[in-house]
N, C-alpha and C positions, 0 to 999 in steps of 0.2 A: 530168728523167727521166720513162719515160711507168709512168703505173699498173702495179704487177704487174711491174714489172720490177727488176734489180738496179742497186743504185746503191754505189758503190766510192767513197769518198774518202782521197786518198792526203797525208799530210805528211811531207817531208823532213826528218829533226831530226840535226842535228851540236850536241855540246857537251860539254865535257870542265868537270866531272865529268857524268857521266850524269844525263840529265832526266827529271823525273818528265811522263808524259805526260796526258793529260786532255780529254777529247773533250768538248761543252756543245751543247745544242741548245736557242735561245732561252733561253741562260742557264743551262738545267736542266744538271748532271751525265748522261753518259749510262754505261749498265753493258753489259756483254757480258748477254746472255739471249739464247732462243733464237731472236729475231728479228732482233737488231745481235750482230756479232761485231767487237770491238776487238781487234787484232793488232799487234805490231813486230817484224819480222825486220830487224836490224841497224840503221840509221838509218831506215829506213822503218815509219812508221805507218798505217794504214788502220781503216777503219770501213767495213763490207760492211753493205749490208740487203738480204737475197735478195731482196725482195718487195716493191718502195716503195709505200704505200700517203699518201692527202693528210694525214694525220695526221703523216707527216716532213718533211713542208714545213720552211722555216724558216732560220734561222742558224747554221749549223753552226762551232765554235769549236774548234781542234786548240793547244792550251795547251801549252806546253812550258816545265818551270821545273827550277833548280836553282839551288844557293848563289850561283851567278855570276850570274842574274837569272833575265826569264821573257818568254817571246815568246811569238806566240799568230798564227796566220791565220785568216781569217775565209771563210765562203764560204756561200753562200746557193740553197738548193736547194729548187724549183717541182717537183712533182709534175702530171705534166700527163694529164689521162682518158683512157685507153688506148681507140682505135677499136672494138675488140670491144664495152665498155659503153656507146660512143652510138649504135652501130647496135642495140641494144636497144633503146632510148629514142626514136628517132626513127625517120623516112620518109629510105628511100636517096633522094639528089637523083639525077634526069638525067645528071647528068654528075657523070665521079668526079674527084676531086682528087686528086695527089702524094702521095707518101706523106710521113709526118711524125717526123720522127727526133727522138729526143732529143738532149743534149747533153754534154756529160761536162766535167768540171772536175777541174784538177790541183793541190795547194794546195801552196808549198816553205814548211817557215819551218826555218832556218840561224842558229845561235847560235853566236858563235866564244867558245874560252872568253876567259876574264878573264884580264888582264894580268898575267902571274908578277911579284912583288915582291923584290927581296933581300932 
């Protein structure tokens, strides 16, 4: 994702009973505040950062557990210097280059529940 911009990650979660969900970044716990918003409307989980800045960099971890176990995706997300802050810093070259899109990443994790017993 480039500087100053929003970054969305999405996880899919099915499982009966309902999972408890759990976002990790580089391991750390992450909390909704005014900068990350955690959400689940129906099996869909997400984590928004209006504003990515290099301090989100990192390992992003979407946890899903419940009595029947616990799954978890993994996804790893580059903060990359947004063009406005190196034409600060530098001399425009001669010739101009392509423009440079970021990337966007979809993350599923699907837990089917545990096998009913008699």
């Amino acid at each position: 994702v480039v500087e100053g911009e929003k970054l969305v990650l999405q996880c899919q979660v099915s499982s009966d009973p309902l999972a408890t969900i759990i976002w990790t970044l580089d391991g750390k716990v992450i909390k909704s505040s005014k900068f990350i918003v955690l959400s689940q409307e129906g099996s869909l989980c997400s984590l928004t950062i209006d504003k990515a800045f290099p301090e989100d960099e990192g390992q992003y971890k979407c946890i899903a557990e419940n009595t029947a176990g616990k799954s978890e995706c993994i996804c790893s997300v580059l903060v990359e210097e947004s063009l406005k802050s190196t034409e600060k810093r530098t001399k425009k070259p001669k010739t101009s280059l392509g423009s440079v899109h970021g990337t966007e990443s979809e993350a599923t994790v699907k837990k089917k529940p545990a096998p009913k017993t008699p």
